[in-house]
PAZAPA-4460 file (N, C-alpha, C; in steps of 0.05 Angstrom, whole numbers, plus 32768, in hexadecimal, padded with zeros to 4 digits):
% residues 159
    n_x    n_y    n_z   ca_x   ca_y   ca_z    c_x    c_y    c_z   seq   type   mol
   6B1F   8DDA   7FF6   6B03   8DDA   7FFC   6AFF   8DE1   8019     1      X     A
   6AEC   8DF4   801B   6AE3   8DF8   8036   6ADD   8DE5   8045     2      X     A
   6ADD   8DDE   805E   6AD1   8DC6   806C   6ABF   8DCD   8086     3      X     A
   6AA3   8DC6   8085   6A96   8DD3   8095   6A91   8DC1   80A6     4      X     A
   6A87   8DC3   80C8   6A92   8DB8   80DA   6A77   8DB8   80E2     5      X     A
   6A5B   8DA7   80E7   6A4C   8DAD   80FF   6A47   8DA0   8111     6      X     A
   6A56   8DA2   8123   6A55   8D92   8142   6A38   8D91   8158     7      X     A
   6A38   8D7E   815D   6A1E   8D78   8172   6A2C   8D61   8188     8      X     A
   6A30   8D70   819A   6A3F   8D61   81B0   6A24   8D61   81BD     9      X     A
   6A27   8D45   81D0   6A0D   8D3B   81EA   6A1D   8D28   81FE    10      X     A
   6A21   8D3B   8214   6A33   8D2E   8221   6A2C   8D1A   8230    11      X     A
   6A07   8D1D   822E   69F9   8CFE   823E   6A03   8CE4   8225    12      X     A
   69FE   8CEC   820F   6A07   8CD3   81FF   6A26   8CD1   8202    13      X     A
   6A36   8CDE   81FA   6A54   8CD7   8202   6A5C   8CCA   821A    14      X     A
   6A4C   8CD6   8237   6A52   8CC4   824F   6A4B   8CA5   8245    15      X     A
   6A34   8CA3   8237   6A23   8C7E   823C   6A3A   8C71   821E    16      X     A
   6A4A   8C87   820A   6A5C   8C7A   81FF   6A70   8C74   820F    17      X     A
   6A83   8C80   8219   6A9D   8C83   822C   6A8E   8C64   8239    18      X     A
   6A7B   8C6B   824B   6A73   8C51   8262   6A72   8C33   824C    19      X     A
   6A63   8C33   8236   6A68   8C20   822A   6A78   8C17   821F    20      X     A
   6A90   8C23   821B   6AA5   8C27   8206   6AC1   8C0A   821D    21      X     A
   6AB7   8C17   8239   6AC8   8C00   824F   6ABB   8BEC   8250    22      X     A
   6AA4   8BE9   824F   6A9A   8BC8   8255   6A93   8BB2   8232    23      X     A
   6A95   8BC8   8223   6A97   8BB8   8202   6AA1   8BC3   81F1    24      X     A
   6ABD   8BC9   81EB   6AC2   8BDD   81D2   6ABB   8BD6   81BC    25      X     A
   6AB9   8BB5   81B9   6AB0   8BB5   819D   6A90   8BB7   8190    26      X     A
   6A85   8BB6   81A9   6A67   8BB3   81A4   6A63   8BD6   81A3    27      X     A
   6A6C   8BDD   81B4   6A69   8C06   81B3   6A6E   8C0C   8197    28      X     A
   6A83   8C01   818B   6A86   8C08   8172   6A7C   8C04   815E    29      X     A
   6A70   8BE7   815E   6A5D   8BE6   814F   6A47   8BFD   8155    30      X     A
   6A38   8BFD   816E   6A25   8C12   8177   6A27   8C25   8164    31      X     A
   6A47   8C31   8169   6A44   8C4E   815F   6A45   8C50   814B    32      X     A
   6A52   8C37   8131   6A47   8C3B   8116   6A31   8C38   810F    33      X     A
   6A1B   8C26   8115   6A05   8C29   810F   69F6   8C45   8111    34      X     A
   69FF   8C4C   8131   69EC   8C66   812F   69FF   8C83   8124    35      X     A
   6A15   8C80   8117   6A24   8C97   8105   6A10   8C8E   80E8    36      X     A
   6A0F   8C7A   80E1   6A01   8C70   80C7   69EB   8C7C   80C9    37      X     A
   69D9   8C71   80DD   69C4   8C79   80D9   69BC   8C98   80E2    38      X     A
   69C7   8CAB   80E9   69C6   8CC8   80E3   69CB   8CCF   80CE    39      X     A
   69EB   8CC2   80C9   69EA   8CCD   80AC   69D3   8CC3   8094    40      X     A
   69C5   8CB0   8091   69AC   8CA9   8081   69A1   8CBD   807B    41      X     A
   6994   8CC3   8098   697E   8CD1   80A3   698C   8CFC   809A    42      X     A
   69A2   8D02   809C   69A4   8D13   80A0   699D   8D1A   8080    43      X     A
   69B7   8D06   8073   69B5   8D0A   804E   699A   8D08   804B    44      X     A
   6984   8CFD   8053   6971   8CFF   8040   695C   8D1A   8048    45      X     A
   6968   8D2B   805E   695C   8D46   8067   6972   8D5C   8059    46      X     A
   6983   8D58   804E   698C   8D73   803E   697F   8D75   802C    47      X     A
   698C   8D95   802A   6974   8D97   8017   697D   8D9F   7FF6    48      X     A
   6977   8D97   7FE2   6983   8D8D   7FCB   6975   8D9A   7FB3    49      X     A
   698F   8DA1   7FA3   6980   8DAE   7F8B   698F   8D9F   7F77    50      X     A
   69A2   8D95   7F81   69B7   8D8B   7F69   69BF   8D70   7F75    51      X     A
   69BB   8D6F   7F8C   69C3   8D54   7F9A   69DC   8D53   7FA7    52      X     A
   69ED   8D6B   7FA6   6A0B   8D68   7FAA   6A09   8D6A   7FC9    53      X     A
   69FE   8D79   7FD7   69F8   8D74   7FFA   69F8   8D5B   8008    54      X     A
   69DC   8D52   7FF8   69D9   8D38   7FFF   69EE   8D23   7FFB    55      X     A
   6A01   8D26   7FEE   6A12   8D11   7FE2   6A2A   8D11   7FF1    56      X     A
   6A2F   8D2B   7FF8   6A3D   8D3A   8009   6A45   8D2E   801F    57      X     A
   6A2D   8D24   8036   6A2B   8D18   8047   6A44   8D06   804C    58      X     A
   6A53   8D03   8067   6A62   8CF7   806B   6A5F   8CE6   8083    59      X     A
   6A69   8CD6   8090   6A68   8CC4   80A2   6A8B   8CC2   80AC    60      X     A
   6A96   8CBD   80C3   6AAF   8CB1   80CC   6AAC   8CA2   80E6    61      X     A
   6AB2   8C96   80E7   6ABA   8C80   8106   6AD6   8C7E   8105    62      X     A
   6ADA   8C88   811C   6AFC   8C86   812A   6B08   8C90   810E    63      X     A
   6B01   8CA4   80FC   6B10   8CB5   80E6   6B0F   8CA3   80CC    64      X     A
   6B03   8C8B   80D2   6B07   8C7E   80B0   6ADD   8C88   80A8    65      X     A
   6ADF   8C84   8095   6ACE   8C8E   807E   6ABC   8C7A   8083    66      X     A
   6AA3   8C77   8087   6A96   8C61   807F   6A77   8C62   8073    67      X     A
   6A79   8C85   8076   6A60   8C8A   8061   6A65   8CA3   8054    68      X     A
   6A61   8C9F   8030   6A54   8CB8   801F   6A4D   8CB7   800F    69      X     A
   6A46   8CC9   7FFD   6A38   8CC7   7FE7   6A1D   8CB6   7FE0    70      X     A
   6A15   8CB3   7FFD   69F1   8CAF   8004   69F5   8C94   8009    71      X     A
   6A0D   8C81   800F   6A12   8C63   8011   6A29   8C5C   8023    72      X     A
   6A1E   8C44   802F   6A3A   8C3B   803F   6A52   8C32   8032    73      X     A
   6A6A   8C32   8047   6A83   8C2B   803B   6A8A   8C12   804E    74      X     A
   6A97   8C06   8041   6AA2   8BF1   8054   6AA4   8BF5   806E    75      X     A
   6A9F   8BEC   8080   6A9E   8BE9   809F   6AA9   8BD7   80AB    76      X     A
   6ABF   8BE5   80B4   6AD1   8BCC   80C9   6ACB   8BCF   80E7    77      X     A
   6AC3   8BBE   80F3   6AC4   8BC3   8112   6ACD   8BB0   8122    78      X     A
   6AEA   8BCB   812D   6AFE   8BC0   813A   6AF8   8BB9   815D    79      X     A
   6B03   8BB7   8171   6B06   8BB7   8186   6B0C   8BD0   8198    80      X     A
   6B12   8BE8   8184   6B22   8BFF   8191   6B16   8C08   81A9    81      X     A
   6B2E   8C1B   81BD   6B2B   8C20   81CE   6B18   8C3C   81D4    82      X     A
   6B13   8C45   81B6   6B06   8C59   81B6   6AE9   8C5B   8198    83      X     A
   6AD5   8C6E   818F   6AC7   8C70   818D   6AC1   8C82   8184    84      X     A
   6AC1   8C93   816E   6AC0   8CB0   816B   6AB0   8CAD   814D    85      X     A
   6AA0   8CB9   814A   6A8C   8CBC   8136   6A83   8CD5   812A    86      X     A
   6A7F   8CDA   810C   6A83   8CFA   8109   6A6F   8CFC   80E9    87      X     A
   6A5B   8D08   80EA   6A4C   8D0C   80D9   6A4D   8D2A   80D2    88      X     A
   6A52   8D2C   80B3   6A55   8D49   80A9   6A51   8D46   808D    89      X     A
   6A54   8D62   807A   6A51   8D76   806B   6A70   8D86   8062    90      X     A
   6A79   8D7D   8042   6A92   8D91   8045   6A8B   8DA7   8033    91      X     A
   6A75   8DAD   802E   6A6F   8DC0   800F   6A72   8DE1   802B    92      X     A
   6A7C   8DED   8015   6A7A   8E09   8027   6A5F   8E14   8030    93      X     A
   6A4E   8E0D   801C   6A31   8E12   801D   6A21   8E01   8038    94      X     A
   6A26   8DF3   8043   6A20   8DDD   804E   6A17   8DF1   806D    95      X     A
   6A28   8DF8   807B   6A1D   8E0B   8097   6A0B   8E21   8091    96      X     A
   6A09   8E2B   807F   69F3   8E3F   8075   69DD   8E32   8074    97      X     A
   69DD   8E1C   805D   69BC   8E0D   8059   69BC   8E00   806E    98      X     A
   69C7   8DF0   8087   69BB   8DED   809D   69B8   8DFA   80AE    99      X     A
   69C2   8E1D   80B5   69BB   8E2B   80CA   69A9   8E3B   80C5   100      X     A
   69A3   8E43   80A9   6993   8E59   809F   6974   8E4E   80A0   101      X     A
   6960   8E53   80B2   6941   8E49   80B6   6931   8E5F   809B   102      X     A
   6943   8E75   809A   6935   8E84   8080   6929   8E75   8067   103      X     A
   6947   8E6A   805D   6945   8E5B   8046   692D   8E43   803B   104      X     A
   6925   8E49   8025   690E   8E32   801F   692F   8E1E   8012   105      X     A
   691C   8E03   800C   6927   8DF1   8005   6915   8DE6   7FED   106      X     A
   690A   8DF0   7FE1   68FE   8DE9   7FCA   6908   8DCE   7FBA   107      X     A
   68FE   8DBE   7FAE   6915   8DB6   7F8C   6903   8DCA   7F7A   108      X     A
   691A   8DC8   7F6C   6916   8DD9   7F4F   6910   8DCA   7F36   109      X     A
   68FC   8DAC   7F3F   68F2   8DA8   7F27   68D1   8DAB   7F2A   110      X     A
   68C9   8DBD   7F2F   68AF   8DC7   7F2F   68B2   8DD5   7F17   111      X     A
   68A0   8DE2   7F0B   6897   8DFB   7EF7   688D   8E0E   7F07   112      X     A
   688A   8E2C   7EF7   6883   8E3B   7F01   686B   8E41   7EF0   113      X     A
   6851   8E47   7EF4   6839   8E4D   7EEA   683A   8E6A   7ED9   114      X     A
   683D   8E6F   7EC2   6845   8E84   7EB0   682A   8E96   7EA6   115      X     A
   6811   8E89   7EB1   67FA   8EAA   7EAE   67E5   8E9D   7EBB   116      X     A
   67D4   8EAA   7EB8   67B9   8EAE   7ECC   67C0   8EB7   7EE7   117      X     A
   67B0   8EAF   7EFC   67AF   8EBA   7F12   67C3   8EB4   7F24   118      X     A
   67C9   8E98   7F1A   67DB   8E8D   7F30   6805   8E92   7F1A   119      X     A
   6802   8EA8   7F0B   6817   8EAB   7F03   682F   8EAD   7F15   120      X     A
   6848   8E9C   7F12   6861   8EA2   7F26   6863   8E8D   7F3A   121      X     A
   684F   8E82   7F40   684A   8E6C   7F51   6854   8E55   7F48   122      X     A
   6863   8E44   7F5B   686A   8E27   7F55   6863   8E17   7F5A   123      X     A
   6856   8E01   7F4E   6853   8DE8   7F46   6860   8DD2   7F45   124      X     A
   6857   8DBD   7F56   6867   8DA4   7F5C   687E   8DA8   7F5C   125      X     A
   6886   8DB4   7F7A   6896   8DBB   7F82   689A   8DA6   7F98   126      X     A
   68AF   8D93   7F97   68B1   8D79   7FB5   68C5   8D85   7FC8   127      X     A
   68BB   8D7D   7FE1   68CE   8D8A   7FEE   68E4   8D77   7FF0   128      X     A
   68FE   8D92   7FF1   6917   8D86   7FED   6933   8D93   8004   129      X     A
   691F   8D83   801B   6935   8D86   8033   692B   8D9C   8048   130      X     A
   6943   8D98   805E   6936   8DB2   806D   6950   8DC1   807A   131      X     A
   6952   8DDB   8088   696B   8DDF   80A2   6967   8DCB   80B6   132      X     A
   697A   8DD0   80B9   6983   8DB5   80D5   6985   8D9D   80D0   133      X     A
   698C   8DA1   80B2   6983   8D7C   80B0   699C   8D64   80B4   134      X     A
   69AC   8D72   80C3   69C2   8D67   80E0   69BB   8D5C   80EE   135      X     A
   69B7   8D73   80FE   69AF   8D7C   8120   698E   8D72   8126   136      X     A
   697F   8D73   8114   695E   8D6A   8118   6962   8D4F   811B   137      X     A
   6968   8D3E   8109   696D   8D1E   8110   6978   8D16   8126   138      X     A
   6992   8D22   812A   69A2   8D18   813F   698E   8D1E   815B   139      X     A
   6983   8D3A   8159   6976   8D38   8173   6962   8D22   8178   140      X     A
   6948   8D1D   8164   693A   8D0E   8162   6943   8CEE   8171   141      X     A
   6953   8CEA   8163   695F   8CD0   8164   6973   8CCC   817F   142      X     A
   697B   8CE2   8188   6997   8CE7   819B   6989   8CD2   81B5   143      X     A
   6978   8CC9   81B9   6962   8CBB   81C7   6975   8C9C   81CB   144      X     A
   696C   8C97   81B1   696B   8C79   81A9   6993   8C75   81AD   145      X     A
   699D   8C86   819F   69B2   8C8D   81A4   69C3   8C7D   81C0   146      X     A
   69B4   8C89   81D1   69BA   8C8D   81F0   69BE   8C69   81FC   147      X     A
   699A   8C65   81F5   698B   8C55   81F7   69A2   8C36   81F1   148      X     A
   69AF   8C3B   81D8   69B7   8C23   81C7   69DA   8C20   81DD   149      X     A
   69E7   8C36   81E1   69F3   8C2F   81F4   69F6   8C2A   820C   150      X     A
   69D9   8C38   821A   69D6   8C25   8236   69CF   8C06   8233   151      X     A
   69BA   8BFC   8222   69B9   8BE4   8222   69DC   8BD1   8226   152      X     A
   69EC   8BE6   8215   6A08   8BD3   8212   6A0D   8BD0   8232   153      X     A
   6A0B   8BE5   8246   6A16   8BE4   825D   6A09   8BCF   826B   154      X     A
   69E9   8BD4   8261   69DB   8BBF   827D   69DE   8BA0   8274   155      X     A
   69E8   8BA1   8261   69EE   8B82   8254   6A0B   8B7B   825D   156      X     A
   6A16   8B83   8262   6A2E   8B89   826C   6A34   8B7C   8284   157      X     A
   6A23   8B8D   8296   6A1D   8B92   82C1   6A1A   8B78   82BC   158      X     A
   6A06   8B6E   82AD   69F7   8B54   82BC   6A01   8B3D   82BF   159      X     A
***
């Protein structure tokens, strides 16, 4: 299986991880699972789905163990480690196309299509089902709070 990769490095959040990572490893770690979780939530419920297999798709890792897919958490251990590494992705081959392509509609396909009169060809209760970027849009949104959740660890820290 193909494995598709989409990276969003922020090297203001990586510095306030690194800086938190020396004065609490275990609390950073918690930090960073919560906020790997909660992108991945947020990301699965912005793909965009016809069959559901994208969304389900969705993966989560901290420090390389697994702790989210298939739209639910996995057991969560949080250790003491010296490090921190968090990784939200997509392995379907299809996966970098429907998030880079802004062309693409995202329709679902349980609408109807209107079969005569004027409005023939036209669809009907059609929900929307996802969008591009639906990675990279959250993470930015959120990359905030992100930041935010590990300076608090530092200034709790200093004091």
């Amino acid at each position: 299986m193909a494995r598709v990769k989409i990276t969003i490095d922020d090297k203001n959040l990586n510095k306030k991880i690194q800086q938190a990572m020396k004065v609490a490893p275990k609390e950073t770690t918690r930090a960073m699972t919560d906020c790997v979780l909660d992108l991945a939530g947020e990301s699965a419920k912005r793909a965009p789905i016809e069959s559901g297999d994208l969304r389900n798709n969705c993966h989560a890792k901290l420090n390389n163990a697994t702790i989210y897919e298939n739209q639910s958490q996995k057991g969560v251990q949080v250790a003491g480690n010296l490090k921190a590494t968090g990784e939200v992705g997509y392995s379907l081959p299809y996966a970098a196309r429907q998030h880079e392509d802004l062309t693409m509609r995202h329709d679902r396909t349980d609408g109807y299509r209107i079969m005569s009169g004027k409005n023939a060809g036209q669809t009907v209760n059609m929900v929307a089902g996802g969008e591009a970027k639906f990675l990279e849009r959250p993470f930015r949104e959120r990359k905030q709070r992100y930041i935010n959740r590990f300076k608090q660890i530092i200034a709790r820290c200093l004091k």
